[in-house]
C-alpha positions in Angstrom: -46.1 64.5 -22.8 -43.5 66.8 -21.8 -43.3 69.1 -18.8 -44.7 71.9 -19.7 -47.9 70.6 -21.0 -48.8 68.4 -18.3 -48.0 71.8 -15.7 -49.8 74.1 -17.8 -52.8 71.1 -17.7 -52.4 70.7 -14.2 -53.0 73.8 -13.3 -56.4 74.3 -15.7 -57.2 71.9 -13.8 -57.1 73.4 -10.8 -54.1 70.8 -9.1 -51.2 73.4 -8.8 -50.9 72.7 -5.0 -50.6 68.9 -6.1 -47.7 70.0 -8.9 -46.2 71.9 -6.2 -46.0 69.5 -3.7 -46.3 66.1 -5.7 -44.5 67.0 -9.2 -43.5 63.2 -9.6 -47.0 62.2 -8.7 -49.0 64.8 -10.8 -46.5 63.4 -13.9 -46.9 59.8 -13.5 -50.9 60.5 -13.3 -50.5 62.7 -16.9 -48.7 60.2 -18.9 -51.1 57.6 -17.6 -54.0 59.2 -18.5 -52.6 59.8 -22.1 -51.8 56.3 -22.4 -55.4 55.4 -21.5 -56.4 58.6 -23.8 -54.4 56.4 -26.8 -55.8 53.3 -26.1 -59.1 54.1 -26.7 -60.7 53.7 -29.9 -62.9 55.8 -31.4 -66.2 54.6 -33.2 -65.8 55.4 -37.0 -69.4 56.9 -37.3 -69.7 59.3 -34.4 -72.9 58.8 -34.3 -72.8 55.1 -33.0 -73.5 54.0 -29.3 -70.9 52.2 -27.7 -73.0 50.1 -26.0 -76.8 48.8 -26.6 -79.0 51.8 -25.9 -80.4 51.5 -22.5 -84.1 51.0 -22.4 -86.3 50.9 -19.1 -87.9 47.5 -18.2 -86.9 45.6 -20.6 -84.2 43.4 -19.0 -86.3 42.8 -15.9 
């Protein structure tokens, strides 16, 4: 990411005190989350559940 994406999305998100004071902080935390963001794979069908649907009372 460069710098002006992560300030312009730091401050949508409401953290411009935190770029202000912690710039180094707030950029480490960006290009972590876009790692994570990567990393992730998305299901092919969007309509599949990443998990088992959750159904009550029947694991108990």
């Amino acid at each position: 990411m460069n710098k002006e994406t992560i300030e312009m999305l730091a401050r949508s998100a409401g953290l411009a005190k935190a770029l202000a004071e912690f710039p180094d902080d707030v950029t480490v935390a960006a290009t972590q989350a876009a790692d994570v963001a990567r990393k992730i794979k998305r299901p092919i069908d969007p309509r599949a559940e990443p998990w088992p649907p959750m159904k009550a009372g029947t694991t108990l």
